[in-house]
DOLO-815368 format. One line per 2 residues: number of its first residue (from 0); their letters; for each residue x, y, z of C-alpha. Coordinates in steps of 0.05 Angstrom, whole numbers. Each point is the difference from the previous one (the first is absolute). Layout:
NUM = A = X Y Z | ...
***
This chain:
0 = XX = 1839 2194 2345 | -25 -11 -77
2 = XX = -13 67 -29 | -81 -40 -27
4 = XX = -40 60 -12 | -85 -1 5
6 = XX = -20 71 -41 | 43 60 35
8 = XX = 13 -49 61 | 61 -42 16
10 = XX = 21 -59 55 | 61 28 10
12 = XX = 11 24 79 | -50 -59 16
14 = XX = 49 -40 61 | -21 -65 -35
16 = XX = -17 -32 -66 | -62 -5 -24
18 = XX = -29 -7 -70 | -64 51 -13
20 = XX = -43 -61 -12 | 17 -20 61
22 = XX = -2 57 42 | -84 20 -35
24 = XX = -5 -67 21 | 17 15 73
26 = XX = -32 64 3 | -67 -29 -29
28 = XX = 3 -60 65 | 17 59 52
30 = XX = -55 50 -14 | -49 -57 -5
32 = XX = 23 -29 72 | 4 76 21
34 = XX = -69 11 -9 | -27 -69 28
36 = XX = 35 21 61 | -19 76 -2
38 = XX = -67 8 -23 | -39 65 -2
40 = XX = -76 0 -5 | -5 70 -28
42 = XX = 62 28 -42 | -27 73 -8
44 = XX = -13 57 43 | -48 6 -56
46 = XX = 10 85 -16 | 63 28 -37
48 = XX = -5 62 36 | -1 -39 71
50 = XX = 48 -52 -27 | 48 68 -18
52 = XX = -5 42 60 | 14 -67 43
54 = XX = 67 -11 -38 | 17 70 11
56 = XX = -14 -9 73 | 33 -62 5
58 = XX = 75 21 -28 | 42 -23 66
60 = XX = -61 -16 42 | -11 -60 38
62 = XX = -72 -25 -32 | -39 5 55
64 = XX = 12 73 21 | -6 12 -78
66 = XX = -77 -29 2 | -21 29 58
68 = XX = 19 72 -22 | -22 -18 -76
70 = XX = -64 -17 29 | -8 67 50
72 = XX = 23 41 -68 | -62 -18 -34
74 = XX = -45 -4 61 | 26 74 8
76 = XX = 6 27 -69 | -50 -44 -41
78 = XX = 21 2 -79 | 38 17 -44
80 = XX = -25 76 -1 | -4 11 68
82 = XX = 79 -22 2 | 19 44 -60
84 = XX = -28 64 34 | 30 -13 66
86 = XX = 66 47 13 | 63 -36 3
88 = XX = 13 16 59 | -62 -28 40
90 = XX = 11 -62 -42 | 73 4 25
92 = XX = -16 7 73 | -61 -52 5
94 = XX = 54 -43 -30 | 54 21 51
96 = XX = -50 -10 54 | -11 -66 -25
98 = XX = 66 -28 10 | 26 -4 -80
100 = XX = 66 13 -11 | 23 50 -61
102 = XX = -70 30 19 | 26 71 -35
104 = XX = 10 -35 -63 | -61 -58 0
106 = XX = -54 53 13 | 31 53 -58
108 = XX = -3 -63 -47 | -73 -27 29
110 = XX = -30 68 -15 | 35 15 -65
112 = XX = -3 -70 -32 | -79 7 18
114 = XX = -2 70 -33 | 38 -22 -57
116 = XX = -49 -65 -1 | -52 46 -8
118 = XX = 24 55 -46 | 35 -39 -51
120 = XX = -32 -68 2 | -80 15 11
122 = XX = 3 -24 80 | 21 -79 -26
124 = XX = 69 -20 13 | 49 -21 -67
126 = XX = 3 -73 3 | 65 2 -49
128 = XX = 58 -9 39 | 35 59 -39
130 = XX = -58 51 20 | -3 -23 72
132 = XX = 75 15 4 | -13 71 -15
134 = XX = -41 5 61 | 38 38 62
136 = XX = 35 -59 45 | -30 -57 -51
138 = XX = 71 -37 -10 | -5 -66 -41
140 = XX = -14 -44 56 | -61 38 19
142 = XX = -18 -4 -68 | -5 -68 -15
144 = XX = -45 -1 78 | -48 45 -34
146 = XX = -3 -50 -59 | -7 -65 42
148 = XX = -31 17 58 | -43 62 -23
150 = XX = -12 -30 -80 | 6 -71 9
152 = XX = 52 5 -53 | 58 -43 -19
154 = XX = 60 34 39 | 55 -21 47
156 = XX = 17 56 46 | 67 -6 29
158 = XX = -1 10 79 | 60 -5 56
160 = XX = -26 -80 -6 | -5 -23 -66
162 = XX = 67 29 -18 | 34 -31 68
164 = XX = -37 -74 -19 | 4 4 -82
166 = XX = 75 4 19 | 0 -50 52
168 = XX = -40 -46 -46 | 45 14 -57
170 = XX = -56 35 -44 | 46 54 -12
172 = XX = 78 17 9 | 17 12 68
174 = XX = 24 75 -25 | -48 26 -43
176 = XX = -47 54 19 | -74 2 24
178 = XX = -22 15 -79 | 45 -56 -25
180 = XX = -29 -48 48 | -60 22 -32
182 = XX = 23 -13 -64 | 15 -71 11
184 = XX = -56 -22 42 | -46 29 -60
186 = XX = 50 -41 -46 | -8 -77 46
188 = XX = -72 2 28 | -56 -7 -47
190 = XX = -40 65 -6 | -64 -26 29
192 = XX = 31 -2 55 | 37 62 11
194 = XX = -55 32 45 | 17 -54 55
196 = XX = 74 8 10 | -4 60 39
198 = XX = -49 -17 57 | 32 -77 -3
200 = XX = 65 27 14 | -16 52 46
202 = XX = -37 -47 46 | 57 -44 -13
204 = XX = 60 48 23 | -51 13 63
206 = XX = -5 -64 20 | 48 -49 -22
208 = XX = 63 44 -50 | 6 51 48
210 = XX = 65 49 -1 | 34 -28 56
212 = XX = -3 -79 21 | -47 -29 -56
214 = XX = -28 -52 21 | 30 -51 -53
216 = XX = -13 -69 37 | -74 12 -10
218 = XX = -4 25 -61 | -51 -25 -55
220 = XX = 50 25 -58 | 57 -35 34
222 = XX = 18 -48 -49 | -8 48 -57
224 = XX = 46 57 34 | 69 10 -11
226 = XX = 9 52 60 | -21 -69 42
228 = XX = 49 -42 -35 | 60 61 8
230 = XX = 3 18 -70 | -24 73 15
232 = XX = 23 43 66 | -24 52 29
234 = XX = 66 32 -11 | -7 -14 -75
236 = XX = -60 41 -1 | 20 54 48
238 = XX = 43 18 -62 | -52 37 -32
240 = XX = 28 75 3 | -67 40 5
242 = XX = -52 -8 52 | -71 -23 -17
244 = XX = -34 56 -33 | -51 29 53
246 = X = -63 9 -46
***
């Protein structure tokens, strides 16, 4: 593969050719079809704090046991203060009750990110990504949530799904990791449009892209997909040494 380079970013261990130009070109037509065919009426949760304490939740959660205990949490607890001065370990066992797994470690970092939230930041989460990393079990796809979904920022979190289809759609190297994936996606799609590649892929990889048996045949970004065509495998991308961060 041609060693063209765009900024710190390189084609090589791409399993095809394909110029830049032509693969912004691609990436432009796919997230435009993605989101015809994935729309979402309302983008936000519309409350960093909410938005934060859902991601937390959510770390290895299927998303509808994740709602339904987000939702109790702040039936039960309120705000922001209320979870701050709750011990760690009732916060731990409402949690374990629940049905979350890694409850022990979710409700240390749900009270102490809140107490932080409050002590160091005046009760309003960061919205820079490199604050919100600070934050107990805030990892830099929980980050760039808060940003979308909570600030209606620019961002492109970096999920289980957009990593599996950016590869599978030859966005990004079939290898790379979850924050290189990242890196290119930010680097092909136009920034306006950032805040749509995470929900568009997510309901994507749900419905259509999933893990196991995509459905290829019916497909909107058939034609434009080079995992359709067998230029990408899943054994190509089941290269990739480390597993998908958590947070």
């Amino acid at each position: 593969m041609a060693s063209e380079k765009s900024g710190s970013l390189s084609l090589e261990g791409f399993t095809f050719s394909e110029s830049w130009e032509k693969k912004r070109k691609r990436a432009e037509k796919i997230v435009e079809i993605l989101t015809k065919t994935h729309p979402r009426d309302k983008l936000l949760i519309g409350d960093p704090y909410r938005t934060l304490i859902h991601c937390i939740i959510s770390q290895r959660m299927r998303d509808e046991v994740t709602y339904k205990v987000w939702e109790e949490l702040f039936r039960r607890y309120g705000d922001i203060e209320t979870i701050a001065a709750t011990p760690v370990e009732e916060m731990q066992e409402f949690l374990r009750k629940s049905g979350v797994g890694l409850w022990k470690t979710k409700g240390e970092w749900i009270v102490k990110a809140s107490q932080i939230i409050l002590e160091k930041y005046g009760g309003k989460v960061p919205d820079s990504l490199e604050e919100l990393m600070k934050l107990p079990g805030i990892g830099r796809k929980c980050a760039n949530i808060v940003l979308a979904y909570g600030f209606g920022r620019q961002a492109i979190p970096v999920d289980t799904h957009v990593n599996r289809i950016s590869k599978r759609l030859g966005l990004a190297p079939p290898r790379v990791q979850p924050e290189r994936v990242e890196d290119y996606l930010r680097e092909l799609i136009p920034r306006e449009k950032w805040i749509y590649v995470n929900h568009a892929m997510v309901d994507h990889g749900r419905a259509i892209c999933k893990p196991v048996k995509p459905k290829c045949e019916s497909c909107p970004l058939r034609e434009l997909c080079p995992y359709a065509k067998g230029l990408v495998t899943d054994e190509d991308i089941k290269g990739n040494s480390r597993r998908l961060e958590s947070n």
